[in-house]
N, C-alpha and C positions, 0 to 999 in steps of 0.2 A: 398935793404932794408933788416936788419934782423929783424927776426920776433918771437916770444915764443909763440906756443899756449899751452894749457892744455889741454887736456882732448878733444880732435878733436870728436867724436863718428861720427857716421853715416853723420852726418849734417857737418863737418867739416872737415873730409875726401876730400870729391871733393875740395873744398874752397882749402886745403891746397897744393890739386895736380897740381890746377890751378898757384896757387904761385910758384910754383917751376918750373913749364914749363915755367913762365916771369921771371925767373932769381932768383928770391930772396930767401934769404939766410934763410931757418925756422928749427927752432926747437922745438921739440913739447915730450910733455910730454905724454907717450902713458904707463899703468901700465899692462894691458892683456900681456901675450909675445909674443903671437900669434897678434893681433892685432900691436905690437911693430915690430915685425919682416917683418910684412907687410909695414909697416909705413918706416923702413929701404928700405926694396925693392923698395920703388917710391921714393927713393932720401933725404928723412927728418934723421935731424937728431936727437937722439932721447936723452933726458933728464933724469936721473936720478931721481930730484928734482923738485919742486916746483921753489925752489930759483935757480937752475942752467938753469933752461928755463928762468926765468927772467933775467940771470946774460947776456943771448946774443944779447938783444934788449938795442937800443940804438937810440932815449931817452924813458923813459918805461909812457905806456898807459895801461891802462886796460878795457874791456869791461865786463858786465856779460850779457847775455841773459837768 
């Protein structure tokens, strides 16, 4: 599955470690570099944009918490 998240923080970090140890394909929008770079090191791949995290899901949902 691929998947675009925004803005992962504390609470979406694990969530998204989990996703990618089951295979699925995530990209996530991380703006810190520091936070970005880590985000790189556990496999995510990381978003420029708004719209280019949504451009890799397929077909697009959106959730707000």
């Amino acid at each position: 599955m691929k998947i675009g998240f925004i803005g992962p923080g504390r609470m979406g970090r694990p969530i998204l470690n989990r996703l990618v140890a089951a295979d699925h394909d995530v990209t996530v929008l991380v703006r810190r570099p520091k936070a970005r770079a880590a985000a790189k090191a556990d496999g995510l791949t990381c978003a420029d944009t708004v719209a280019a995290a949504a451009r890799t899901t397929s077909p697009r949902y959106s959730s707000w918490c």
